[in-house]
C-alpha positions as CSV (number, residue, x, y, z in Angstrom):
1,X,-99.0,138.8,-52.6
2,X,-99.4,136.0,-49.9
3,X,-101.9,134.1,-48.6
4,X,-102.8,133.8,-44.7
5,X,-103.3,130.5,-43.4
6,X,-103.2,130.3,-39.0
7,X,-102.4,127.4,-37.5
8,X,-104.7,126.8,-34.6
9,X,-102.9,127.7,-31.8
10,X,-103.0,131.3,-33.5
11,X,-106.7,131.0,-33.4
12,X,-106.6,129.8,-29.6
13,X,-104.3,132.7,-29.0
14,X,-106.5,135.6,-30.8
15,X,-109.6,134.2,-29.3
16,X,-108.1,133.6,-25.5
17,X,-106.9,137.4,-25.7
18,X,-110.3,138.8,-27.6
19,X,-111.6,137.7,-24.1
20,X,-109.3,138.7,-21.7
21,X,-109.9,142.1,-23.1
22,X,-113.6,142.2,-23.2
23,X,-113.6,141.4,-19.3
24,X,-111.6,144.3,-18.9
25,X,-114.0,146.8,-20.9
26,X,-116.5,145.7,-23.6
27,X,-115.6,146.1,-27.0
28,X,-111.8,146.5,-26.6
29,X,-111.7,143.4,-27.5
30,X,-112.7,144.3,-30.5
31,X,-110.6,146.9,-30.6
32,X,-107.5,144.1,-30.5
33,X,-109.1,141.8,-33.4
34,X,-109.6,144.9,-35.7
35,X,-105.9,145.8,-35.2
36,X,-104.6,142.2,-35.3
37,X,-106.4,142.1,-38.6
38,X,-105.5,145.8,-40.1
39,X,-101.7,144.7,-39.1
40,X,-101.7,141.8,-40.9
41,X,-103.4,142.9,-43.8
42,X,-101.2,145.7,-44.7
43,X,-98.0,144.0,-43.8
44,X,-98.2,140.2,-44.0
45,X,-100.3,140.0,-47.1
46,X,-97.9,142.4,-49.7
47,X,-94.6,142.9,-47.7
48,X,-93.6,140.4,-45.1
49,X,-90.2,140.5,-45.4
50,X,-90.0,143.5,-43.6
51,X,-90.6,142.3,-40.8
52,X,-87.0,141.1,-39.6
53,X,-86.4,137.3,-38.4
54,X,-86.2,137.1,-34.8
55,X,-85.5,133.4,-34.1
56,X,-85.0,130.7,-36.6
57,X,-87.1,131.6,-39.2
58,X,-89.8,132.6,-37.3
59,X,-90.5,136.4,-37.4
60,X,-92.6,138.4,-34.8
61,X,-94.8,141.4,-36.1
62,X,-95.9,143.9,-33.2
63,X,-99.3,145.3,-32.7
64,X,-99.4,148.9,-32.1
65,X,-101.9,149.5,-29.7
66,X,-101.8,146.2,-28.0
67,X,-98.7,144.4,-26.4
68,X,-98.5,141.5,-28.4
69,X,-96.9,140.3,-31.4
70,X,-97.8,138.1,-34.5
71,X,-95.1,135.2,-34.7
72,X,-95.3,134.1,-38.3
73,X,-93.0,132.1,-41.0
74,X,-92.8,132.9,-44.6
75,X,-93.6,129.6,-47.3
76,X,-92.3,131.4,-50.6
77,X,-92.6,127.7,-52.4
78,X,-96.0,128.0,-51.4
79,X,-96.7,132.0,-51.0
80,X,-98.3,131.5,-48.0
81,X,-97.1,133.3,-44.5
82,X,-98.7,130.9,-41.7
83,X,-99.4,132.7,-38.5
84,X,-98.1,130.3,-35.7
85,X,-99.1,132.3,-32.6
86,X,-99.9,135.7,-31.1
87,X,-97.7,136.3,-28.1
88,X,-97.3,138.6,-25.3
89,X,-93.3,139.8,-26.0
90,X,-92.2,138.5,-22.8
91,X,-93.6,134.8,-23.5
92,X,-92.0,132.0,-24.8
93,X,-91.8,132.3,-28.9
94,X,-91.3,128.5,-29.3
95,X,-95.2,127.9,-30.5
């Protein structure tokens, strides 16, 4: 099992997009935290290797609902994944 840790940007990133999606409708913004959070729960914390490498080291796991993904790296010294940034697919994955 791994441990979370998000680095601040993926913070800035979760909370930037939390908003965007409350001004379009109330509470869908909730919606998009619960899945961010169901997502990496049942992925990240047990099985991130799953999730294939899509640049460097850096791997993206894709929401289902929503069209973003989770761009994390995996720290087996340390069994840690660290979330780097949430991303729309079309935006730069250099966080």
């Amino acid at each position: 099992m791994h441990k979370i840790t998000r680095r601040q940007r993926a913070e800035n990133d979760a909370k930037e997009i939390y908003d965007y999606y409350e001004d379009c409708r109330e509470g869908l913004g909730g919606e998009f935290l619960k899945e961010l959070e169901e997502r990496i729960q049942k992925i990240l914390v047990g099985f991130p290797k799953i999730v294939p490498i899509a640049y460097k080291n850096r791997r993206r796991l894709t929401l289902k609902k929503f069209p973003h993904q989770v761009v994390f790296i995996i720290n087996e010294i340390k069994k840690e994944v660290q979330l780097l940034a949430i991303i729309h697919p079309k935006r730069n994955l250099n966080p």
